[in-house]
C-alpha positions in Angstrom: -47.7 -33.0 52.3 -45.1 -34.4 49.7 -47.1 -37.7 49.5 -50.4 -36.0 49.7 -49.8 -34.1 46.8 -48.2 -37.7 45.0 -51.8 -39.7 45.9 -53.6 -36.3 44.1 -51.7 -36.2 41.0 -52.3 -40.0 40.5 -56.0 -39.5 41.4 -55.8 -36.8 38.5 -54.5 -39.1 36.2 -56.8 -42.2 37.1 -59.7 -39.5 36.4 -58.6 -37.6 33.3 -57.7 -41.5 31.9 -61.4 -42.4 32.6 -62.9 -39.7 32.1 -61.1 -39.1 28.4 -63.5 -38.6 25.2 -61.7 -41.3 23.2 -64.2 -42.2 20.9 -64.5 -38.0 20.0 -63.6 -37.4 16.7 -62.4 -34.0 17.7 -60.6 -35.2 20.2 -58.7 -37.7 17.9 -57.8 -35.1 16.3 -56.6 -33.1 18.4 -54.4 -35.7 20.0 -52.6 -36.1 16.8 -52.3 -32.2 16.1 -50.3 -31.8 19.4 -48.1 -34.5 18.3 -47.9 -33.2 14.6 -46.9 -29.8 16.8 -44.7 -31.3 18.7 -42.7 -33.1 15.5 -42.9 -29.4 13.8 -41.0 -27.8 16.7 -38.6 -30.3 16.9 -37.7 -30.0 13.5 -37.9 -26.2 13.0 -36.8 -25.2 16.3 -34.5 -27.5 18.6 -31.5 -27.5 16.7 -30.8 -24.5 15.0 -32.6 -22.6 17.9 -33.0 -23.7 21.2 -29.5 -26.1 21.1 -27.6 -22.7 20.7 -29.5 -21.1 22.9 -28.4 -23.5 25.6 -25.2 -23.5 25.0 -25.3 -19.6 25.2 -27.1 -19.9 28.6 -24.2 -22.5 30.0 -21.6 -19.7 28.5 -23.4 -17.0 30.1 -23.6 -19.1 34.1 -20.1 -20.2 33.7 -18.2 -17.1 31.6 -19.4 -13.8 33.1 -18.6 -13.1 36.3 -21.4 -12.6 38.4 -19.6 -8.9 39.8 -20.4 -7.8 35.9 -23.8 -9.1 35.9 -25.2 -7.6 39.2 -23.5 -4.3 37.9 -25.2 -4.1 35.1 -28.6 -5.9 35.8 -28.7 -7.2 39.5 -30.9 -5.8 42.0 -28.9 -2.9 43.0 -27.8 -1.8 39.6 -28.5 1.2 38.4 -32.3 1.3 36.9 -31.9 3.3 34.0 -29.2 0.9 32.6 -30.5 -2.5 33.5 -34.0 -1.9 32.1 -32.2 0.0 29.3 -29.8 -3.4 28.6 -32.5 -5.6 29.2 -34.8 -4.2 26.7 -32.6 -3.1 23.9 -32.0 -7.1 23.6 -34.8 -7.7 21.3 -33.6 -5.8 18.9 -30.8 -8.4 18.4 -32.2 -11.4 19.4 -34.7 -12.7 16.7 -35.8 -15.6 18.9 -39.4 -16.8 20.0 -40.8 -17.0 23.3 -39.4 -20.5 23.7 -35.9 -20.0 22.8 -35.2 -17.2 24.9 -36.4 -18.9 27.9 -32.7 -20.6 28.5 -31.0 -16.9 28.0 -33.7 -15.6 30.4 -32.2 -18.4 33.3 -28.7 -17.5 32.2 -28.4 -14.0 33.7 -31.7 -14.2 36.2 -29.3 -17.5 37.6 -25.9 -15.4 37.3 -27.8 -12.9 39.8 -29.9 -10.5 37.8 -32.5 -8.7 39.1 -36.3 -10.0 38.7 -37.3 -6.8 37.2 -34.6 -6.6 34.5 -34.9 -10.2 33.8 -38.4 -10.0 33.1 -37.5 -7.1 30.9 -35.4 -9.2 28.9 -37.6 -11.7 29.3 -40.5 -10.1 27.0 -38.4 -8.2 25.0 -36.0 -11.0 23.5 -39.1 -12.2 21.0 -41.5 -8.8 21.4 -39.0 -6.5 20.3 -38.0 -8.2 17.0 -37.1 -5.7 14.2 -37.9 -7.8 10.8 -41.1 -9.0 13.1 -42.2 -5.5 13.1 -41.1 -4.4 9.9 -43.1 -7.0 8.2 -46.2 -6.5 10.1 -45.9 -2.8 9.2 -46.0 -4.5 5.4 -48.5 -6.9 5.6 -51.2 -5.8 8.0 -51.2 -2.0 7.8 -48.1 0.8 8.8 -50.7 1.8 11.7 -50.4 -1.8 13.4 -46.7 -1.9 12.9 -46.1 1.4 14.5 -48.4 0.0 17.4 -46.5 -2.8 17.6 -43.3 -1.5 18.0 -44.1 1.2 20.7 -46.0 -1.3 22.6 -43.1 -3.7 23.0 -40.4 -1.2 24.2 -42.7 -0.3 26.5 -44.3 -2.8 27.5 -40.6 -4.7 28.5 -39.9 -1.6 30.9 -43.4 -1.7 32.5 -44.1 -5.4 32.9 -40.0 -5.3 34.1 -40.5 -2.2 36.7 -43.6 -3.3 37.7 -42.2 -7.5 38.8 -39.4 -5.8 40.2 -42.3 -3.3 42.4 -44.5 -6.7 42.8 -41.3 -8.8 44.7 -39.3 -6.0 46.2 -38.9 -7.4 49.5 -37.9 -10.8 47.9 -35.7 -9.2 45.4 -33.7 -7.2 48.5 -33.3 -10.4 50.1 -31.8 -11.9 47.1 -29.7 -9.4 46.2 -27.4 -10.1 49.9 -23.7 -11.0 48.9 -24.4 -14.6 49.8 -28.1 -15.1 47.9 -27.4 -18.0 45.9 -27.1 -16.8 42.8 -26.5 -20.8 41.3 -23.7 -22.4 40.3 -20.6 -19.6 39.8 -18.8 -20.2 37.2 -15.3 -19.3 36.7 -14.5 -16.3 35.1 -10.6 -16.7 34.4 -11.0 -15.4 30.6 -12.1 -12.1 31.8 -15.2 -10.1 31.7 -14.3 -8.7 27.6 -13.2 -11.5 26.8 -16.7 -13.9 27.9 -18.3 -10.7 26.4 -16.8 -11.2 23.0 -17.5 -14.4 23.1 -20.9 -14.6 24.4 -21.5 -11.9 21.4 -19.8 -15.0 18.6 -22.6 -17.2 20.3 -25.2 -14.9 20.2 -24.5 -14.1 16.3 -24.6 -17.9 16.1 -27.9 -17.9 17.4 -29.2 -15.8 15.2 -28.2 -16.5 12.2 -29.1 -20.2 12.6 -32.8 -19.0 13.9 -33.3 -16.5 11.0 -36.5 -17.4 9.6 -37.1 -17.3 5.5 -39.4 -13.8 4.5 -42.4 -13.9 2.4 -41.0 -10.8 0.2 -38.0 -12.9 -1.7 -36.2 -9.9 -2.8 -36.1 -8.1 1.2 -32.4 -7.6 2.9 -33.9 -10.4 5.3 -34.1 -12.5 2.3 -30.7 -11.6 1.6 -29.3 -12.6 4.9 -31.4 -15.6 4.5 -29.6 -16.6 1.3 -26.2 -17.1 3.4 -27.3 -17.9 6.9 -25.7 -21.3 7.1 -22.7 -20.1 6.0 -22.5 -17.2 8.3 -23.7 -19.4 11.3 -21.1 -22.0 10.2 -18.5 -19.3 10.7 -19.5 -18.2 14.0 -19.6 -22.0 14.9 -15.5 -22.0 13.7 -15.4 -19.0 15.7 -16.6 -20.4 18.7 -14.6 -23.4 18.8 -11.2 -21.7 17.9 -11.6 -19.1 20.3 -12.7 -21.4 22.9 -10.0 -23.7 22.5 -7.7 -20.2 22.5 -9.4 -18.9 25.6 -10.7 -21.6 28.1 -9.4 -24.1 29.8 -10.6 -27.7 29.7 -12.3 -27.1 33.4 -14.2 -23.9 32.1 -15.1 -26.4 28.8 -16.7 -28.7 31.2 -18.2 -26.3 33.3 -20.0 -24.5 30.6 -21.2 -27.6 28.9 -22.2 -29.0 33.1 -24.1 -25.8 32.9 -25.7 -26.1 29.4 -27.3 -29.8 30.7 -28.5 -28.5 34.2 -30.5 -26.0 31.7 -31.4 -28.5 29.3 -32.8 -31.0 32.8 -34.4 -28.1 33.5 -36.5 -26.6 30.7 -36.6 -29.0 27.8 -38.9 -31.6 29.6 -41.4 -28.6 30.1 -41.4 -26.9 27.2 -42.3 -30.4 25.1 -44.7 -30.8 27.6 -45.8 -27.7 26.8 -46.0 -28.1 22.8 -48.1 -30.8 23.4 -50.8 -29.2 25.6 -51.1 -26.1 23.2 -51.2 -28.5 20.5 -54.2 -30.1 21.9 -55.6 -27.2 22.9 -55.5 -24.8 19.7 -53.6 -26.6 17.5 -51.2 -26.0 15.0 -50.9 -22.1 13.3 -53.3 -21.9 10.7 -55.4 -25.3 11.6 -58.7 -26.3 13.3 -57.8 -29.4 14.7 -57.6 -28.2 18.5 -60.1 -29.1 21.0 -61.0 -25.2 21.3 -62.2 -24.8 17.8 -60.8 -21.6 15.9 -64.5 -20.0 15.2 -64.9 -19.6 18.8 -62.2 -17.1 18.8 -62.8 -16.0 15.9 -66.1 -14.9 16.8 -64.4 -13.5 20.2 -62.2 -11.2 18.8 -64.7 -9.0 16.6 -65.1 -5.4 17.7 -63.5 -3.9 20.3 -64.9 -4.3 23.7 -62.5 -5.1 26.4 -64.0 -8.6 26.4 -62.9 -9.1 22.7 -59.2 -7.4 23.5 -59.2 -10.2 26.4 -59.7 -12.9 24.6 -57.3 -12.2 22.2 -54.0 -11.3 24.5 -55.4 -14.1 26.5 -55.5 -16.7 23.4 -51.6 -15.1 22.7 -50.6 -16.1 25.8 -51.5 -19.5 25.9 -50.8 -20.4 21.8 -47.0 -21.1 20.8 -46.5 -18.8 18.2 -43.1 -18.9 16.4 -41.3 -16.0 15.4 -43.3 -14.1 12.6 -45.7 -17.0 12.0 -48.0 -14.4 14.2 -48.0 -12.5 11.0 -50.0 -15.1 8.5 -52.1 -15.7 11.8 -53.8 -12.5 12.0 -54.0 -11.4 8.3 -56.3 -14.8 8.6 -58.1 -13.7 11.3 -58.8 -9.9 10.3 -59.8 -11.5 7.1 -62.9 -13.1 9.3 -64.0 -10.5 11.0 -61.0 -9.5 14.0 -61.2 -6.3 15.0 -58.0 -3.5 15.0 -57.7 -4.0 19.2 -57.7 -7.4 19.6 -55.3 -7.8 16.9 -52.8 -5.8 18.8 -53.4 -7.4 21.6 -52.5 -10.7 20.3 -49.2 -9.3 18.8 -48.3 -8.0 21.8 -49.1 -11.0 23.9 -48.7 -13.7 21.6 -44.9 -13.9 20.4 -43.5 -12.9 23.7 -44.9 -15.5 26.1 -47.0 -19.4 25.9 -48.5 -22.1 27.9 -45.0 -23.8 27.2 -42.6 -20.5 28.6 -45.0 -20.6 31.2 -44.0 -24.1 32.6 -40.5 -23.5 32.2 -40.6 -19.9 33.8 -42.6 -21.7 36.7 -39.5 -23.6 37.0 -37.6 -20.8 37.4 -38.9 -18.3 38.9 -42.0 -20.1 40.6 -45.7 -20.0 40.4 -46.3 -16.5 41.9 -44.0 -14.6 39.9 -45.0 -16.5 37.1 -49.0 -15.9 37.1 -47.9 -12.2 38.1 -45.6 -12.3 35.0 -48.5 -13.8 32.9 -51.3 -11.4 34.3 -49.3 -8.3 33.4 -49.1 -9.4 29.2 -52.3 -10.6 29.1 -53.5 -7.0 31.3 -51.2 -4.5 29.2 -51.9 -6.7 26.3 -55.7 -5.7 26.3 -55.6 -2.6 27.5 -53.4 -1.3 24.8 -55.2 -3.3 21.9 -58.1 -1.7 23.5 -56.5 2.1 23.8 -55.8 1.3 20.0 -58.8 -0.3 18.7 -60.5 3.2 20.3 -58.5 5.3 18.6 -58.3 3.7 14.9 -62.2 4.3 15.7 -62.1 7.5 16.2 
């Protein structure tokens, strides 16, 4: 089977190299707006988001015990307060779908359960405060309110309803000897690796913290000094880590940190690329599904419309509140009220390249189950809305 499957893939490639449009224009084009993309998100993102991000994953494998993490989130944990800590997280992390794909391996690696994990999973970029705040100023109070309702809820439904989905696999996992990955030591104590994980995390945010369109916001504010409180976190880090951990935990964590980066950074630039050439960059036409189509998809608010739109969410990489400028474009032409919901609540918190790297991760069941729940949710709410703005 192994060398079955190796003589398909290069038959795939042999045929998609013949078969490719070269001489297209469009598809010029749209070869060079994936790698444009690709250059923009290695710019914007890889260092002062997903590098930290990382390193927060390796601290959270090697650092917290696995005892405290199946307490709190495993399988057998108590469901009120794993879905409860595993959707409250967005609320502090102000990260895109892409960057909180590391965190999300962390803790489902350090033995959390499926449903929790997928919780956190949506939430960490769904559930973003100045996200919603700003879409409450820029494309209507109503929307905002939407938005932020959906997202809480939507982390503990899509969560409780993987965890219903893969019960019997979950139970199985959730044995004493499951192979939860690599366990880390845990010698600095449970407060301790919390207090630290929480220097990391503030690290991670303040580096990611994006630049507001209203200059004279709080966010703005925080903005104005984000380098220097990121830089303080970083001396943070490294004083308490050199106060705290011994040179074995050191190389642990950072072992752990490049097992993550093996694992999801060759995906996820794979990923850039193919929603480059697919749709493009934010804001462009230059992808081989040109923009009018959706645009002319989304108008009204038939379930078909509300489809399209959590479906075009789900496969565009959206960065954190970029969304925003997206859809005051596309109401502008004609959108209707659903499908734009649908699209915020689909399109920040998952993409074509989270969905490669959660295949690595959790597999290719669990991760078209993961992806038919947003998309499903996702219309049906935008569609629930778009009804009632209606009315």
């Amino acid at each position: 089977m192994r060398e079955r499957g190796k003589l398909l893939a290069l038959v795939a490639v042999f045929v998609a190299a013949w078969a490719m449009p070269i001489d297209d224009p469009r598809f010029r084009a749209a070869v060079l707006e994936s790698l444009a993309m690709l250059r923009e998100y290695a710019r914007d993102h890889v260092l002062t988001c997903l590098v930290p991000a990382f390193f927060v994953a390796g601290a959270i494998a090697v650092l917290l015990s696995q005892d405290s993490v199946l307490r709190y989130l495993g399988p057998r944990a108590s469901k009120p307060i794993a879905y409860a800590v595993a959707s409250v997280s967005g609320t502090v992390l102000a990260v895109c779908s892409c960057t909180v794909l590391p965190l999300f391996a962390g803790i489902y690696r350090r033995g959390a359960g499926l449903g929790p994990a997928s919780a956190f999973l949506y939430s960490g970029p769904a559930i973003n405060v100045l996200a919603i705040v700003l879409t409450g100023r820029v494309l209507g109070v109503e929307l905002g309110v939407a938005r932020a309702v959906g997202a809480v809820l939507f982390a503990l439904l899509i969560g409780l309803a993987m965890g219903a989905t893969f019960r019997a696999e979950e139970r199985a996992r959730g044995t004493p000897d499951g192979g939860f990955g690599a366990g880390g030591q845990a010698g600095s104590g449970d407060a301790r690796a919390v207090v630290y994980l929480a220097v990391l995390v503030l690290l991670l945010v303040f580096a990611a913290w994006g630049r507001p369109a209203d200059a004279g916001s709080w966010a703005a504010q925080v903005h104005a000094v984000k380098w220097y409180a990121a830089g303080a976190m970083l001396a943070l880090a490294i004083l308490l880590s050199m106060r705290w951990h011994d040179r074995d935990q050191r190389a642990a964590w950072f072992g752990e940190t490049w097992s993550f980066v093996k694992l999801i950074a060759p995906l996820l630039f794979a990923g850039v690329l193919a929603a480059g050439l697919l749709l493009g960059r934010p804001g462009t036409d230059a992808g081989l599904v040109p923009r009018q189509w959706i645009e002319q998809s989304v108008g009204g608010n038939s379930l078909a419309a509300n489809a399209v739109a959590a479906l075009a969410g789900a496969l565009m990489y959206v960065a954190t509140l970029t969304e925003i400028p997206i859809l005051q474009g596309l109401l502008g032409n004609g959108m209707g009220q659903g499908p734009a919901l649908a699209l915020l609540l689909a399109g920040p918190a998952v993409s074509l390249p989270s969905l490669l790297v959660i295949r690595g991760v959790l597999g290719t069941r669990k991760t078209l189950a993961y992806a038919a729940y947003v998309v499903l949710l996702s219309t049906l709410a935008g569609y629930a809305y778009g009804a009632l703005v209606a009315g």
